[in-house]
C-alpha positions in Angstrom: -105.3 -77.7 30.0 -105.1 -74.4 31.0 -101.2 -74.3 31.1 -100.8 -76.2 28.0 -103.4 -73.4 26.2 -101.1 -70.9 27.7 -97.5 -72.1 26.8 -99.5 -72.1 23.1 -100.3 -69.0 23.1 -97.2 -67.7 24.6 -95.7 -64.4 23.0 -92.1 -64.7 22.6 -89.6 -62.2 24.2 -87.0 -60.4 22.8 -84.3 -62.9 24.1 -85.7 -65.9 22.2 -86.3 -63.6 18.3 -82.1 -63.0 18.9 -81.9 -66.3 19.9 -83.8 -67.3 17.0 -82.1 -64.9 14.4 -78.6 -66.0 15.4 -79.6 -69.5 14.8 -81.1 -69.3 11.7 -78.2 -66.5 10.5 -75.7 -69.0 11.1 -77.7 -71.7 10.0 -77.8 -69.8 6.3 -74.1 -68.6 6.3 -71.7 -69.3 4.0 -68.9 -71.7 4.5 -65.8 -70.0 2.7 -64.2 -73.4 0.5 -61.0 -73.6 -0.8 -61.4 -73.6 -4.2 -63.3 -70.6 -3.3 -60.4 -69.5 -1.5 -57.4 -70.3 -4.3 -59.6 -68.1 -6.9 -59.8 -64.8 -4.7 -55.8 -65.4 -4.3 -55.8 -66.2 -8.1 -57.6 -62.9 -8.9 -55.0 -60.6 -6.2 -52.2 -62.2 -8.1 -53.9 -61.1 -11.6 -55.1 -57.1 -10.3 -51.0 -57.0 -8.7 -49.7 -58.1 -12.1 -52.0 -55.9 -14.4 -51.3 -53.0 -11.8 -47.3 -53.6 -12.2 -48.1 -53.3 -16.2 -49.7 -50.3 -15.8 -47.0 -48.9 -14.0 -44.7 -49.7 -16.6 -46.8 -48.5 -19.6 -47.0 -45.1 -17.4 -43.4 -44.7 -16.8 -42.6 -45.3 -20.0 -45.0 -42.8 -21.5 -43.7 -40.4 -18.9 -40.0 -40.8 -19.8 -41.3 -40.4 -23.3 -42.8 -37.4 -23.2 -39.7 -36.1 -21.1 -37.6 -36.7 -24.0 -40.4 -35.3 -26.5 -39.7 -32.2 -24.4 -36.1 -32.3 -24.2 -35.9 -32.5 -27.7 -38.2 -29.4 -28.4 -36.2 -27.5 -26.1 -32.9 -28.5 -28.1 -34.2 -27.2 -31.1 -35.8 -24.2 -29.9 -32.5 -23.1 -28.3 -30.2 -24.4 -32.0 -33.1 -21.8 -33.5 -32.7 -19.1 -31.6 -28.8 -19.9 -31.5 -28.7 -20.1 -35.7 -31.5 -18.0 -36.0 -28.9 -15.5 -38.2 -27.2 -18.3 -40.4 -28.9 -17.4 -43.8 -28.6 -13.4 -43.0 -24.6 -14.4 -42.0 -24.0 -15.7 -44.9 -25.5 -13.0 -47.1 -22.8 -10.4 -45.6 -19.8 -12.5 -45.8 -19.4 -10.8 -49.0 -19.8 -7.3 -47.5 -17.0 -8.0 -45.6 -14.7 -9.5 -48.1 -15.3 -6.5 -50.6 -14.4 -4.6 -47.6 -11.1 -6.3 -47.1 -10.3 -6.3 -51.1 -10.9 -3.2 -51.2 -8.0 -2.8 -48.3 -5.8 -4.7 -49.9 -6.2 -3.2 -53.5 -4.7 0.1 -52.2 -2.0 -0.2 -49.4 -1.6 2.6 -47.2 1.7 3.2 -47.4 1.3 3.6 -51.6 -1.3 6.6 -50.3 0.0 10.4 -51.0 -3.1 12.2 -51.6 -5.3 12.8 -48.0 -8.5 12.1 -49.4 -7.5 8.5 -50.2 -5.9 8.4 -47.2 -9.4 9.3 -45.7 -11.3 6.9 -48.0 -9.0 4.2 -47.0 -9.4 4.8 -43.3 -13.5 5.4 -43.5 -13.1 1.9 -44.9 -11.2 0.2 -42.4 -13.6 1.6 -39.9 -16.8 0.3 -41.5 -14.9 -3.4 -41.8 -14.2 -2.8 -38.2 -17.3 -2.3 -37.4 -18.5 -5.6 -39.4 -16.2 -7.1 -37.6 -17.7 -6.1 -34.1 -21.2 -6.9 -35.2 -20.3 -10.4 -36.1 -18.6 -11.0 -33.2 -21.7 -9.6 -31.1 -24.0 -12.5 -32.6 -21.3 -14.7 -32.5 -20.0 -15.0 -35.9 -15.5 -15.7 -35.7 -13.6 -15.0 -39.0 -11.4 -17.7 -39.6 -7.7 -16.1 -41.1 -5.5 -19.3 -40.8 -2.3 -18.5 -41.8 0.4 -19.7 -40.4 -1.7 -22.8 -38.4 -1.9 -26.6 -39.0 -4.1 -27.0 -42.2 -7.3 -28.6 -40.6 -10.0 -30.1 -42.9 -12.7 -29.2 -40.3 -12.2 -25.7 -40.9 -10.4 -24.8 -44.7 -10.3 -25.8 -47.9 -7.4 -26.5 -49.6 -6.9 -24.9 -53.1 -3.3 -25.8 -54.1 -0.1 -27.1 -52.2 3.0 -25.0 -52.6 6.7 -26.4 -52.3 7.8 -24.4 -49.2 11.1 -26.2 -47.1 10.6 -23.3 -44.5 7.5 -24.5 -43.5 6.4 -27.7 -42.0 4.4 -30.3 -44.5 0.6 -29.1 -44.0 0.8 -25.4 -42.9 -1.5 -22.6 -44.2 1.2 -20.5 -46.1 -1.6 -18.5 -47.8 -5.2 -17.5 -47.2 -7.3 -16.7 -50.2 -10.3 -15.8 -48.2 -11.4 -16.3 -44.6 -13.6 -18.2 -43.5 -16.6 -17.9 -41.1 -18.0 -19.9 -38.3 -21.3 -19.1 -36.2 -20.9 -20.2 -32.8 -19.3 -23.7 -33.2 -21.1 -24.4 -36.7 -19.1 -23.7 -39.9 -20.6 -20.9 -42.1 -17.8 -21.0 -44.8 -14.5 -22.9 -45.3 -11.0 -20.8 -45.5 -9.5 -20.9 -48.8 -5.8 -21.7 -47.9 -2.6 -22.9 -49.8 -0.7 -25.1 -47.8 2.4 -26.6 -47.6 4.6 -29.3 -48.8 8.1 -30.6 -49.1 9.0 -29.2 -45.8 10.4 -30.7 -42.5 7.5 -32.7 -41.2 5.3 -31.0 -38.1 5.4 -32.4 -35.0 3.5 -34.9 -33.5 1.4 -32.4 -31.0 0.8 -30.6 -34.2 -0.1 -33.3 -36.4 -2.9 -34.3 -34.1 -4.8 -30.7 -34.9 -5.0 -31.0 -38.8 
């Protein structure tokens, strides 16, 4: 009676509340299924397909916005390049006064010096036109003599020449202008025609 009373009211040691804890955790643990199983697989194949999409939107918006850039960088450059095309233009016909008034008054027609001088301050001040426009890279075009080439004159009227090839610049009313490689103003030629035909190398340029 006294044993029994004793095993009753025995306190438990630390061994048997492990004992106990391990039982009853595993007792209460939860068995993994495989439907269970199938949806966690389900839901990595969903989060690796979303997370490929989002890599795609993202390189996409990056190669975007690398051309957005390339773009603004294109025309800031053709800006700065053609910054001068409207203030060109203005002077073209400066210089062609300058030139007219050249050609109104050969220099070998001069006798008195101070013409002479006039003529030669002149020819300076064109010169010097000249070198400006070449500095901001404006080209007078003076074709005569070339392939005609639609790119760069204008024709005005044809002119019956059998000395010179079919399509030749026999005669430049006024020179044209480019800026860069962008056409400010067309030369106003007369070209050829009734001549021996140009060959086929210079057929290919006009």
């Amino acid at each position: 009676m006294h044993d029994t009373t004793r095993e009753q009211g025995k306190i438990p040691t630390p061994e048997d509340v492990a004992n106990n804890n391990s039982i009853d955790s595993l007792a209460g643990a939860p068995i993994e299924t495989e439907a269970e199983a199938g949806s966690a697989d389900n839901r990595l194949t969903a989060l690796e397909a979303e997370l490929a999409e989002q890599k795609d939107r993202l390189l996409r918006a990056l190669a975007e916005t690398e051309n957005v850039r390339r773009r603004a960088q294109r025309e800031r450059e053709d800006s700065a390049r053609y910054a001068v095309t409207g203030f060109a233009k203005d002077l073209l016909s400066a210089a062609d006064n300058l030139r007219r008034a050249l050609e109104s008054l050969p220099e070998a027609d001069v006798k008195d010096e101070r013409t002479r001088s006039l003529l030669a301050g002149v020819a300076a001040t064109e010169r010097e036109l000249l070198s400006v426009f070449e500095r901001h890279g404006i080209r007078r075009i003076d074709p005569k003599g070339e392939p005609f080439d639609h790119n760069f004159h204008q024709a005005i009227f044809e002119a019956k020449r059998e000395d010179q090839p079919t399509g030749t610049v026999v005669e430049v009313l006024q020179p044209g202008y480019v800026l860069h490689d962008r056409l400010l103003r067309p030369a106003m030629v007369g070209v050829a025609k009734g001549g021996p035909r140009p060959s086929a190398a210079t057929s290919e340029n006009w």
